[in-house]
ZAMARGU-4260 file (C-alpha; in steps of 0.2 Angstrom, whole numbers, plus 5000, padded with zeros to 4 digits):
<rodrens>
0) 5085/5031/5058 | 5099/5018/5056 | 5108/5014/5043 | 5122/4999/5040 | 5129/5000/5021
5) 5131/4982/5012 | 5124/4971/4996 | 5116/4956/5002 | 5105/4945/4993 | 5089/4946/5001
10) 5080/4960/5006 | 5068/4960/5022 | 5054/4972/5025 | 5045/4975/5040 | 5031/4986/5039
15) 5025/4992/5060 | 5013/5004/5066 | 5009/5003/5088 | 5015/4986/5089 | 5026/4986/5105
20) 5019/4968/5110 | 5023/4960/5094 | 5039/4969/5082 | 5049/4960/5095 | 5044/4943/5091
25) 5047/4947/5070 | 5061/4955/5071 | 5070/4942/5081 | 5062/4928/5070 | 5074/4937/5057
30) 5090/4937/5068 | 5089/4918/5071 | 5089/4916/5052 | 5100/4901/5050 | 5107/4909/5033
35) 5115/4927/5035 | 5115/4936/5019 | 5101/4947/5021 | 5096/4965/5028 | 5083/4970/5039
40) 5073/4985/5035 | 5061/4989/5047 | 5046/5005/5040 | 5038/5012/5057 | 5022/5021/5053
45) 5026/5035/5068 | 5020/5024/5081 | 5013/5032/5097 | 5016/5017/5108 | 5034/5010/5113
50) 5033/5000/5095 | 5052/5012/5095 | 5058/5008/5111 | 5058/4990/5102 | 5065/4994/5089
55) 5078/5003/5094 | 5085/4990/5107 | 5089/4980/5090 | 5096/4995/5082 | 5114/4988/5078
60) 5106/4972/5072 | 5094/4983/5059 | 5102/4987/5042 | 5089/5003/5040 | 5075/5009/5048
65) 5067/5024/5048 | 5049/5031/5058 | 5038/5044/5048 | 5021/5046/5044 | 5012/5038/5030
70) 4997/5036/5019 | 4994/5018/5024 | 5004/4999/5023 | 5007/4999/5007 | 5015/5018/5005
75) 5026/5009/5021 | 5030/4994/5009 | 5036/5005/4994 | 5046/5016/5005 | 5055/5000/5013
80) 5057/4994/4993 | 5064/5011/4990 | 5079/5007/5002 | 5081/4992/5000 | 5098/4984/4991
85) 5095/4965/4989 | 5092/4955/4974 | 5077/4947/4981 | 5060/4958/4993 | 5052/4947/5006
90) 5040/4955/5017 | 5038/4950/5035 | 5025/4962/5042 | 5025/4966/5062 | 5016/4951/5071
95) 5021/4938/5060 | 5037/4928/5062 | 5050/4917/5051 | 5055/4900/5056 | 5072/4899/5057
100) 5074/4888/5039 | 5064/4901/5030 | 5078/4912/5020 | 5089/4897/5015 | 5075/4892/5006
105) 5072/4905/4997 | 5088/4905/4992 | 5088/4888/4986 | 5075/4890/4975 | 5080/4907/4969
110) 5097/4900/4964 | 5088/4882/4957 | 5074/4890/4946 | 5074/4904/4934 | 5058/4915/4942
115) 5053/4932/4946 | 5045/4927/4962 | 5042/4912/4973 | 5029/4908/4986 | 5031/4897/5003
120) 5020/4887/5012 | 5013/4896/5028 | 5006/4891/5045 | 4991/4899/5049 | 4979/4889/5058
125) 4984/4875/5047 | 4998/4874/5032 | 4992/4884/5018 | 5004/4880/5002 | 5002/4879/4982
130) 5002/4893/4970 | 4988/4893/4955 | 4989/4905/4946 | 4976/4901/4932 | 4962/4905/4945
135) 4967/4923/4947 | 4953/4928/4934 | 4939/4924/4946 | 4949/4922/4965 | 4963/4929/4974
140) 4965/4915/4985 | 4977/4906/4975 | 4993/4907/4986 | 4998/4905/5004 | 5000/4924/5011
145) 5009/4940/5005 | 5020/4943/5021 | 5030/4929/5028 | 5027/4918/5010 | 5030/4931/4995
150) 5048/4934/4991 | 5053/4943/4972 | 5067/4947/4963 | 5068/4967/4962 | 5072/4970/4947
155) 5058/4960/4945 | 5047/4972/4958 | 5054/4985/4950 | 5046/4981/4933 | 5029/4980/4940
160) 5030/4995/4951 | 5025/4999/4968 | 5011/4995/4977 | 4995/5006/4974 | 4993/5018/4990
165) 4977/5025/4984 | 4969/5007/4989 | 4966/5007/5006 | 4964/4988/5004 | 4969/4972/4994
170) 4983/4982/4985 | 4993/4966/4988 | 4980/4957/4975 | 4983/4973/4964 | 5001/4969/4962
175) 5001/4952/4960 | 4985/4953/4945 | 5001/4965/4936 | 5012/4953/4939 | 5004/4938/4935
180) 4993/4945/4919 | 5000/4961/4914 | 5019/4957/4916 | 5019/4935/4914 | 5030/4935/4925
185) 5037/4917/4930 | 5035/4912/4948 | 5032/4894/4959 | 5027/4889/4976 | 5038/4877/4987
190) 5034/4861/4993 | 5020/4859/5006 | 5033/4854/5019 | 5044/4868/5017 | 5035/4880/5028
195) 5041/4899/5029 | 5033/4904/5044 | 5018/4907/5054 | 5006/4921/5048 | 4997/4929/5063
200) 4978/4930/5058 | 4973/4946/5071 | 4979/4957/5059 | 4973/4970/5047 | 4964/4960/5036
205) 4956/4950/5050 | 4948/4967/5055 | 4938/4969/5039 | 4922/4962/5032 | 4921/4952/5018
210) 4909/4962/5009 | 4923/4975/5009 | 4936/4965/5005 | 4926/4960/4990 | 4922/4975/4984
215) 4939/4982/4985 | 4944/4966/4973 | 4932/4970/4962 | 4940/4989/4963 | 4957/4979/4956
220) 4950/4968/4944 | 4940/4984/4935 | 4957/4992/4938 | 4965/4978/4928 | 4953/4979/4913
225) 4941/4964/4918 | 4922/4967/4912 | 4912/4976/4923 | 4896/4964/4921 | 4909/4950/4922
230) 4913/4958/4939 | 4894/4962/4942 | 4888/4942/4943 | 4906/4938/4954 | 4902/4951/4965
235) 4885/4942/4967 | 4890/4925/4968 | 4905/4927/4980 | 4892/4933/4992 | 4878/4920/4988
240) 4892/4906/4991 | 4900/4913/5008 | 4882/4914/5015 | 4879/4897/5009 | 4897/4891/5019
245) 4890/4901/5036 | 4873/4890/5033 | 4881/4874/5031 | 4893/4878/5047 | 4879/4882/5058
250) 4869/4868/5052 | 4884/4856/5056 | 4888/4865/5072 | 4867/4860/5077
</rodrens>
């Protein structure tokens, strides 16, 4: 545990469990931040690997970090909150990585636009930007990714609440229904050309099945106070139309 005691604007939260080959790479895509007022908080989840030995060889460059056993990513991501002193939470999980413009931005656009949140392009396999919320009644698709691209004032965060630890998945979606719905809260993208970062797609979500994935939405939405049949017949069509996009790939792939 390390701990260096300031007030900076932005608050960064890495959240790493048996990550030695990758906690590296993110945390040093922080360091080479080309604008400095920030802290670094990195959440291990009692890794078993030399994910520590990593960390610690950053330790004087880490504002706080801390290696305990949790309930899953999201109880990591409340605790990083918890210490956090920044106006603004970004979250930059282990494996993914900032490019070097990314906090200025932020910055800019926090000190430019009265919002509560704020959403930047991403690379993935391609530049994903945009923000629409008025979709968020029927898909969750409707910003470029939570780490790297989502960064919230937190007083903001704080008004909303934490993340929901008793959803093993999608409590990202969860949070952002109550901030979008629930809360109004008032939030933009940034233009297509002002990339954050590169979001690694071999992560968690990338190890789950779609069906799950839609179920556990549904679980939010429910959650949220949407109808149960309404929930029913999305439930149903979601799937109908992502067998229809595997059809239509494997008959263009023939």
């Amino acid at each position: 545990k390390h701990i260096l005691k300031k007030k900076p604007l932005i608050s960064v939260i890495t959240v790493v469990k048996n990550d030695e080959k990758n906690i590296g790479k993110t945390i040093k895509s922080v360091l080479n931040q080309n604008f400095k007022d920030y802290e670094l908080i990195v959440i291990d989840g009692n890794s078993s690997d030399k994910t520590l030995d990593v960390i610690k060889k950053f330790n004087k460059y880490i504002d706080f970090w801390i290696s305990k056993s949790d309930k899953n990513l999201w109880e990591a991501m409340n605790t990083g909150i918890k210490f956090s002193k920044g106006k603004i939470i970004g979250i930059l999980n282990s494996k993914d990585i900032f490019y070097k413009s990314a906090l200025g931005i932020v910055d800019k656009y926090f000190k430019k636009e009265k919002i509560d949140f704020l959403f930047g392009s991403v690379n993935k396999d391609k530049v994903y930007s945009g923000f629409k919320p008025e979709k968020i009644y029927y898909k969750f698709n409707i910003y470029p990714a939570h780490s790297v691209g989502f960064f919230i004032k937190k007083k903001s965060q704080l008004k909303i609440g934490k993340y929901d630890t008793n959803l093993k998945y999608c409590s990202d979606y969860d949070l952002f229904y109550r901030m979008i719905v629930k809360k109004k809260m008032k939030g933009i993208a940034t233009k297509r050309t002002e990339v954050f970062g590169k979001f690694n797609l071999s992560g968690l979500s990338s190890k789950v099945s779609f069906l799950k994935i839609y179920y556990y939405e549904m679980i939010v939405r429910f959650k949220n106070g949407q109808n149960f049949f309404y929930l029913f017949i999305l439930f149903f069509l979601k799937i109908l139309n992502k067998f229809k996009n595997v059809f239509l790939k494997f008959i263009y792939i023939k």
